[in-house]
C-alpha positions as CSV (number, residue, x, y, z in Angstrom):
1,X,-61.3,15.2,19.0
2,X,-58.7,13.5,16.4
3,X,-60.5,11.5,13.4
4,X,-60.1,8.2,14.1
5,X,-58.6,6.5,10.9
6,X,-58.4,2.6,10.7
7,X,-56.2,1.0,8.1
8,X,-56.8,-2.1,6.8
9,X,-54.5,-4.5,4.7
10,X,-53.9,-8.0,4.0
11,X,-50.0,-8.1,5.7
12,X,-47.7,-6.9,7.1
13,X,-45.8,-8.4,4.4
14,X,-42.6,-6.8,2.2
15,X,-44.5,-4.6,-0.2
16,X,-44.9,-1.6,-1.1
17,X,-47.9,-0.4,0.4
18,X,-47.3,-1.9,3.9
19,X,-43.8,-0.2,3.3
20,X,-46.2,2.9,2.7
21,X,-47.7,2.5,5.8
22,X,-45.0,2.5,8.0
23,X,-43.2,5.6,6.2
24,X,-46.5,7.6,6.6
25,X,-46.7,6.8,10.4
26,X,-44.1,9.2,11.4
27,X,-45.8,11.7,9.8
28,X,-49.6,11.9,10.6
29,X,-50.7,15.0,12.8
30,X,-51.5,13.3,16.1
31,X,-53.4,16.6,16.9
32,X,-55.7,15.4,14.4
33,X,-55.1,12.0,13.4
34,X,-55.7,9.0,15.8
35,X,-54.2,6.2,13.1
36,X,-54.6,2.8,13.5
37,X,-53.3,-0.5,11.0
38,X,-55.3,-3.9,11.3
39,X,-52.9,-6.7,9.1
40,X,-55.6,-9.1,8.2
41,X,-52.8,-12.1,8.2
42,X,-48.9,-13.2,9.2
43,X,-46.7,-12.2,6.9
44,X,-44.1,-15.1,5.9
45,X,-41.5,-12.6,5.8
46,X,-42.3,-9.1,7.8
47,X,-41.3,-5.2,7.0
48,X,-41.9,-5.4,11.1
49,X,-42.0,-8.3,13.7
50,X,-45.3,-8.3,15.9
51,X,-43.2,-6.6,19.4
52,X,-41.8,-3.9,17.3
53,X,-45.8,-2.5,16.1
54,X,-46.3,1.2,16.7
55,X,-48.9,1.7,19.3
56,X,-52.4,1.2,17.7
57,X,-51.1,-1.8,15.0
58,X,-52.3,-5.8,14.8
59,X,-52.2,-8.4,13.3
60,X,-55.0,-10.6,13.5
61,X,-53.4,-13.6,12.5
62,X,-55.8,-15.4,9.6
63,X,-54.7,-18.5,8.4
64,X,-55.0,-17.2,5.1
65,X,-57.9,-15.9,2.5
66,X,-60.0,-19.0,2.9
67,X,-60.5,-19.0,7.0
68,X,-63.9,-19.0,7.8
69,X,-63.2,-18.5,11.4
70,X,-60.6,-15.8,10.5
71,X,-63.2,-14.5,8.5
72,X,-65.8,-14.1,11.1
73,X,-62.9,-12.8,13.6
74,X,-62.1,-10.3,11.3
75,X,-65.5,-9.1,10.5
76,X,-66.6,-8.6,14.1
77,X,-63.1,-6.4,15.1
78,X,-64.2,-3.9,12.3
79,X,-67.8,-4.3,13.3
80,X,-67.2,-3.3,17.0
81,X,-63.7,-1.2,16.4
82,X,-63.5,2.4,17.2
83,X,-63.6,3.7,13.9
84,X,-64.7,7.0,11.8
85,X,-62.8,6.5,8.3
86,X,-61.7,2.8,7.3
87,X,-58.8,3.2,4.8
88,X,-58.4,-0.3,2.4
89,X,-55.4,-2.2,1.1
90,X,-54.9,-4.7,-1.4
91,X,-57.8,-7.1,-2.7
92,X,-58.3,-9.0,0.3
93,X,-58.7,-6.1,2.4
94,X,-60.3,-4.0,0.0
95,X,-63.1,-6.6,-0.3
96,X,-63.6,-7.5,3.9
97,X,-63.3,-3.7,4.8
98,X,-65.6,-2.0,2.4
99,X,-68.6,-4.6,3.3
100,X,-67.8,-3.4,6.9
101,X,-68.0,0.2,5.8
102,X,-71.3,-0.4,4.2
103,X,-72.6,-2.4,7.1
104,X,-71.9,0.2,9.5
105,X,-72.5,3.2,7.3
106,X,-68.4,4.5,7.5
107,X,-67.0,6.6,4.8
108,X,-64.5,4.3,3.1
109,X,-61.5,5.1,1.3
110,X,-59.0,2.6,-1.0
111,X,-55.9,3.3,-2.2
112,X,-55.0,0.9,-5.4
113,X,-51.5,-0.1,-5.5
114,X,-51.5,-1.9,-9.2
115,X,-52.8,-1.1,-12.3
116,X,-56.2,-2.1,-13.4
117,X,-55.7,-5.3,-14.9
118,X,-54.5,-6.7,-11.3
119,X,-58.0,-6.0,-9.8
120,X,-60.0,-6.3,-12.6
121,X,-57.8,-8.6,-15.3
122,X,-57.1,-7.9,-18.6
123,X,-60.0,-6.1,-20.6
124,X,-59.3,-8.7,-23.6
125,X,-60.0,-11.8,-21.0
126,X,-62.7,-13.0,-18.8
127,X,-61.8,-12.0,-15.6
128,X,-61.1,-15.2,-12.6
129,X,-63.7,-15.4,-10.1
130,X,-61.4,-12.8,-7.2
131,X,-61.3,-10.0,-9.9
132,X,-65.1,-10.7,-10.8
133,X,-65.8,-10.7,-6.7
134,X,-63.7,-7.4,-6.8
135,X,-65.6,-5.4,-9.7
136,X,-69.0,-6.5,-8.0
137,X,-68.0,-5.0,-4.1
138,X,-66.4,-2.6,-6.3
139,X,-70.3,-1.6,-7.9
140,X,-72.2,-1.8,-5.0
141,X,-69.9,-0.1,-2.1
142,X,-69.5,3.5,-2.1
143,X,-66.7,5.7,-1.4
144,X,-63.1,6.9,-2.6
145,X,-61.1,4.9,-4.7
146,X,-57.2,6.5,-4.7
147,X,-54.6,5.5,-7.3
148,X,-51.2,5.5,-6.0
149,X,-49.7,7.1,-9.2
150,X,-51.7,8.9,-12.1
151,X,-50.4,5.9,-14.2
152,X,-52.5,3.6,-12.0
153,X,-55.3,6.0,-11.8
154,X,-55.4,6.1,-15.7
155,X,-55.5,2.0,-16.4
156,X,-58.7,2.2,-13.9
157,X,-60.1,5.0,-16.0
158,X,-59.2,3.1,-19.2
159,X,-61.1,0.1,-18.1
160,X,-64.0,-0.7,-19.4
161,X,-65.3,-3.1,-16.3
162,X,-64.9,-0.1,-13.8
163,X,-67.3,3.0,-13.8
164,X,-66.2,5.0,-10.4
165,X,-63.5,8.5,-10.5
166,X,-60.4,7.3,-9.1
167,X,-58.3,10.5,-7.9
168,X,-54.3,10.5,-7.4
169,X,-52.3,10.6,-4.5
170,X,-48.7,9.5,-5.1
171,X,-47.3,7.4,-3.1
172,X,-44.6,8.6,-0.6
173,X,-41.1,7.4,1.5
174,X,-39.3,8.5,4.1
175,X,-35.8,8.9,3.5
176,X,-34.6,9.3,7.1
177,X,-35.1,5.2,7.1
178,X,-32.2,4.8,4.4
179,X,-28.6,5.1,5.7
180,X,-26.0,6.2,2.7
181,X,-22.5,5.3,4.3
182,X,-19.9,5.9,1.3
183,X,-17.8,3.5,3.7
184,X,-20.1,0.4,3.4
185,X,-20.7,1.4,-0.2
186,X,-17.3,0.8,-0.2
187,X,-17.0,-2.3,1.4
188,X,-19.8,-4.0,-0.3
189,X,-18.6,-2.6,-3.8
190,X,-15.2,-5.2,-2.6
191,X,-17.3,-7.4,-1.4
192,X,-19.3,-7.7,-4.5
193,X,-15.9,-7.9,-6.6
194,X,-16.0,-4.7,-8.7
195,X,-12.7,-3.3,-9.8
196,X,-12.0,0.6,-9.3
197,X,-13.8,2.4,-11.7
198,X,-16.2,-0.6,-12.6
199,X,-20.0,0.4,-12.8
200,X,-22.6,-1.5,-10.3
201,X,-26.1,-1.7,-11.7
202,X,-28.7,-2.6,-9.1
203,X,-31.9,-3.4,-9.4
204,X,-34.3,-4.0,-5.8
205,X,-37.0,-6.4,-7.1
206,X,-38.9,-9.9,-6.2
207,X,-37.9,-12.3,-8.8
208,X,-41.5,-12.4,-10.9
209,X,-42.6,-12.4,-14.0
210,X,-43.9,-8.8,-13.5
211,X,-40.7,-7.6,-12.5
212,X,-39.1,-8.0,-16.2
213,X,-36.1,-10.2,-14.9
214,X,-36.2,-12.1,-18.3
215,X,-36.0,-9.5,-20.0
216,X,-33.5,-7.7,-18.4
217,X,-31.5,-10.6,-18.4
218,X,-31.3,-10.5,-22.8
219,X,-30.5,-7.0,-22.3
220,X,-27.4,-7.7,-20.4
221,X,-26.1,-10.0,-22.8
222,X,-24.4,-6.6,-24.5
223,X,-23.2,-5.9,-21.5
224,X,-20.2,-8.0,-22.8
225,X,-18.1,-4.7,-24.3
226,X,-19.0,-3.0,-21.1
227,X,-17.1,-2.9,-17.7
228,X,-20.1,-3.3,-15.4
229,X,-21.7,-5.5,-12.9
230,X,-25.2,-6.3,-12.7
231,X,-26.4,-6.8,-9.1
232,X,-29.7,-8.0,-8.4
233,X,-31.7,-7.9,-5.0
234,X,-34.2,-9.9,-4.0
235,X,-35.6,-13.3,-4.2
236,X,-38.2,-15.3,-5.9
237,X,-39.5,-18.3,-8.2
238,X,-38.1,-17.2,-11.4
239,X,-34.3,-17.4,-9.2
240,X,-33.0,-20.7,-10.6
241,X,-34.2,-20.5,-13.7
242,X,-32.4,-16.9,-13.9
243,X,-29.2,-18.1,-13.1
244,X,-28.9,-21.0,-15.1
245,X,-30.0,-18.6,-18.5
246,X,-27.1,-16.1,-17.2
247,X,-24.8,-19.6,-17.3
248,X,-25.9,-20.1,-20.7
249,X,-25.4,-17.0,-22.2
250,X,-22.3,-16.3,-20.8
251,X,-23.5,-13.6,-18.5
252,X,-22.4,-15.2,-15.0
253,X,-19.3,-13.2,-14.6
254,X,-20.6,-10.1,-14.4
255,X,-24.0,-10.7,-12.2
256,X,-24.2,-11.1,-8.5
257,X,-28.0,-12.2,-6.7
258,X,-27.9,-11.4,-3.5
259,X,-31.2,-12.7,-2.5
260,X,-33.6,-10.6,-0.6
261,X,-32.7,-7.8,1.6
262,X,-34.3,-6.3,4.8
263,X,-31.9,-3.2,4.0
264,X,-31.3,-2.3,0.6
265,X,-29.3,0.9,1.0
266,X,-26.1,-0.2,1.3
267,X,-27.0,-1.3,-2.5
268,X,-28.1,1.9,-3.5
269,X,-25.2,3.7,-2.0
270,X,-23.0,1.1,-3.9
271,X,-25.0,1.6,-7.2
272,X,-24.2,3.6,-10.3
273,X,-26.9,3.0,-12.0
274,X,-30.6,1.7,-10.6
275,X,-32.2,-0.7,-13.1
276,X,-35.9,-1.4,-13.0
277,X,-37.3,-3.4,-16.0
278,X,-40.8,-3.9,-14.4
279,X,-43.4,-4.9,-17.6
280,X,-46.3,-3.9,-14.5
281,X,-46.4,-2.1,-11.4
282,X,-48.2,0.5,-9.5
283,X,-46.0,2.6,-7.7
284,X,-42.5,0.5,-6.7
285,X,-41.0,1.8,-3.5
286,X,-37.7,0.9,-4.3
287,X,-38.1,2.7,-7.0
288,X,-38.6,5.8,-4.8
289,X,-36.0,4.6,-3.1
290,X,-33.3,5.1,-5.9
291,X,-34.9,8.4,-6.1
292,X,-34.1,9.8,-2.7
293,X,-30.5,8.1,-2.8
294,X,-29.9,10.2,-5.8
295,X,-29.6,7.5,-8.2
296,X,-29.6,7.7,-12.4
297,X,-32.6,5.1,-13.2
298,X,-33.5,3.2,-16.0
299,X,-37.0,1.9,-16.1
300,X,-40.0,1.4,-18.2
301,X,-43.2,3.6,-19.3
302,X,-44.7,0.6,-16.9
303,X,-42.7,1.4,-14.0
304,X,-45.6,3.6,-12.8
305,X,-43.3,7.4,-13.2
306,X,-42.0,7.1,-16.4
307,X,-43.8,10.5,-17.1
308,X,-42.4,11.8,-13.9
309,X,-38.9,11.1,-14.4
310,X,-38.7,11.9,-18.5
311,X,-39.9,15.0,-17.6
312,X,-37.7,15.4,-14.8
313,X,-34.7,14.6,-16.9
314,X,-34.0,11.6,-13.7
315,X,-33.0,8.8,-16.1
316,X,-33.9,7.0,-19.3
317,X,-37.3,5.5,-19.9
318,X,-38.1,2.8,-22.3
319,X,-40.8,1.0,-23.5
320,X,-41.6,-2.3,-21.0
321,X,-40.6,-5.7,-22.5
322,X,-38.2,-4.3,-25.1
323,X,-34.9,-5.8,-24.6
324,X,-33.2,-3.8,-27.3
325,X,-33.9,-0.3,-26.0
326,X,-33.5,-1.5,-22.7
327,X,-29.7,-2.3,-23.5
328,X,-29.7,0.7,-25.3
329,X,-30.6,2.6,-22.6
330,X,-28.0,1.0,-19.9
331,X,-25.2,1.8,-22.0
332,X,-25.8,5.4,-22.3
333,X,-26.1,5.8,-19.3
334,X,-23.5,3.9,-17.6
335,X,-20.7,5.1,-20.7
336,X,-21.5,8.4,-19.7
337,X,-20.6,10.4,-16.5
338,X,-21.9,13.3,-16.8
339,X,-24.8,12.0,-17.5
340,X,-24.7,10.0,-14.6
341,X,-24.0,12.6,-12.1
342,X,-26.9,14.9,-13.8
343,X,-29.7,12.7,-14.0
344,X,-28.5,11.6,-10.2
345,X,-28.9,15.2,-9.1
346,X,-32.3,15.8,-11.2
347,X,-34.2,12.7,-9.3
348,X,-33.1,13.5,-5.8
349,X,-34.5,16.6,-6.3
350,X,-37.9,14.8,-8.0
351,X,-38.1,13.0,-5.0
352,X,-38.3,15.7,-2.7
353,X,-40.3,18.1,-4.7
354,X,-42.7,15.1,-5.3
355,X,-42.9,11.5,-3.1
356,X,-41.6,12.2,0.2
357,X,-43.8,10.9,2.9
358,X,-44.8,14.2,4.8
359,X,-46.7,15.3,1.0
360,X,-48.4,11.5,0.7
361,X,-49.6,12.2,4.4
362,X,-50.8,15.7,4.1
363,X,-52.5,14.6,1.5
364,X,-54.4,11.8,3.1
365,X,-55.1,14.1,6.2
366,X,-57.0,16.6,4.0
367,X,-59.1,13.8,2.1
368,X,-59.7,12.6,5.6
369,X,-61.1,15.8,7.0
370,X,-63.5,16.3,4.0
371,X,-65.0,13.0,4.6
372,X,-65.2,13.6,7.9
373,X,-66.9,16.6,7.3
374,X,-69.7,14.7,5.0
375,X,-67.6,16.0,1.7
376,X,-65.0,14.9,-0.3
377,X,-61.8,16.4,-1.7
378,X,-59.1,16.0,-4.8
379,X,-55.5,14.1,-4.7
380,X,-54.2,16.9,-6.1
């Protein structure tokens, strides 16, 4: 009889894990794997409308955090829900679905998607009362805690308000879902303005402080002596303010926004370069994404595979909120080619050797078999 695996998160929302989720549904082992996805809430702006669900996903509709009756509608589906191994989400979920784990005596398994100081706040700083609520369920529920990247598993190691082993499982994407057509690369390249020969850096990211907008935005300023385009895509608070600093420094010309995207590959396929200046993530999907299309990156050490793609010799990593380096870094590599076209090569094949989402799921299905079996197992 298949294990009966119940995930639960927050949304259905456009983020990386619920991204995760759907990429790792087409690869489960139905043989031994009966998967399910509960979405605690609606999602403002969906990776999947409600009547295109897989068979065995809901969305139960909470108002948001704060609805009691939500709440208690909530609580009883995971009380009375066919369910061997409940698999957690994001804080919301994390917190609802390891109290129903403890209640019914499940094995429990969460996979964090941030670094430490997003769960648990900075060590420096009192924590606010969610991140206090999280370290306490955190204490007094057992079961596996799974970092999405060994960069995330180490800030939750490094921490000195969290005590438990947190083992790695990198997160994982299925390419087949991205569409490289050299003809609407093409046509969006014209679209976009770019002369022949003129270098498109993209960069797939909401517009929030996290992100590294603002200071990607002082790196571009020497981007003056340098025939290139910056494209950005996605949306967010920080947007006006954004664009009226590109105004001011002169920097309008050569940036496009083109808001947020349900399908960012035409982008990539367009793209020279991929750009991500993030100052804190976990494990960014479009980051993988740039990977699989065989894109030259330049991130930070906070990007969440820094390590990985050094040492993979996939792009240029420097150190998060350093404008200097980062502008550094963009001209080499978009003056150079060769260099392009090698580090291009080098993170396809990263991706494939590493985050593809058949690995992420055979890894999950052997950490679900050993708890099933009363035992536990290693990421990797």
């Amino acid at each position: 009889m298949p294990i009966r695996v119940t995930h639960l998160i927050n949304s259905l929302g456009q983020g990386g894990a619920e991204r995760l989720l759907l990429d790792l549904n087409d690869h489960w082992d139905r043989d031994r794997l009966d998967v399910r996805v509960i979405a605690l809430m609606d999602a403002a702006a969906p990776i999947i409308s409600r009547a295109d669900l897989p068979p065995g996903w809901r969305v139960m509709g909470l108002r948001g955090p704060w609805d009691p009756l939500g709440w208690r509608r909530a609580r009883h589906a995971l009380d009375t829900a066919p369910i061997d191994i409940l698999h957690t989400h994001l804080m919301l979920a994390d917190v609802l679905g390891r109290r129903a784990a403890q209640r019914r005596g499940l094995p429990v398994l969460t996979t964090l998607h941030s670094p430490a100081q997003h769960y648990l706040g900075p060590p420096e700083r009192r924590p606010s009362l969610l991140q206090s609520a999280y370290e306490r369920v955190a204490r007094a529920t057992p079961g596996l805690w799974v970092g999405c990247s060994e960069q995330v598993a180490r800030s939750f190691h490094d921490h000195p308000r969290w005590s438990a082993d947190v083992m790695v499982v990198d997160n994982g994407l299925d390419p087949s879902r991205m569409t490289l057509d050299p003809r609407a690369a093409a046509a969006l390249r014209q679209e976009l303005g770019l002369r022949e020969g003129q270098i498109l850096l993209v960069t797939v990211a909401r517009l929030v402080p996290s992100k590294g907008h603002r200071v990607l935005i002082e790196a571009l300023t020497g981007m003056k002596g340098l025939d290139a385009v910056a494209c950005w895509v996605g949306d967010g608070p920080l947007r006006a303010g954004l664009e009226r600093r590109a105004r001011e420094i002169g920097l309008w010309d050569h940036l496009r926004v083109a808001g947020s995207r349900q399908d960012v590959t035409p982008y990539l396929a367009a793209a020279d370069v991929f750009v991500l200046p993030s100052l804190r993530e976990g494990m960014p999907m479009a980051l993988l994404e740039a990977l699989a299309a065989g894109l030259p990156v330049v991130t930070t050490e906070a990007s969440g595979i820094g390590e990985e793609i050094v040492r993979a010799g996939a792009g240029l990593v420097v150190n998060s909120g350093d404008s200097e380096a980062l502008r550094a870094a963009i001209r080499t590599m978009a003056g150079s080619p060769d260099l392009r076209q090698a580090a291009g090569e080098r993170a396809a094949a990263l991706f494939h050797e590493r985050y593809h989402a058949e690995r992420c799921a055979a890894q999950y299905e052997r950490i679900y078999e050993a708890l099933a079996a009363g035992g536990r197992t290693e990421g990797r």
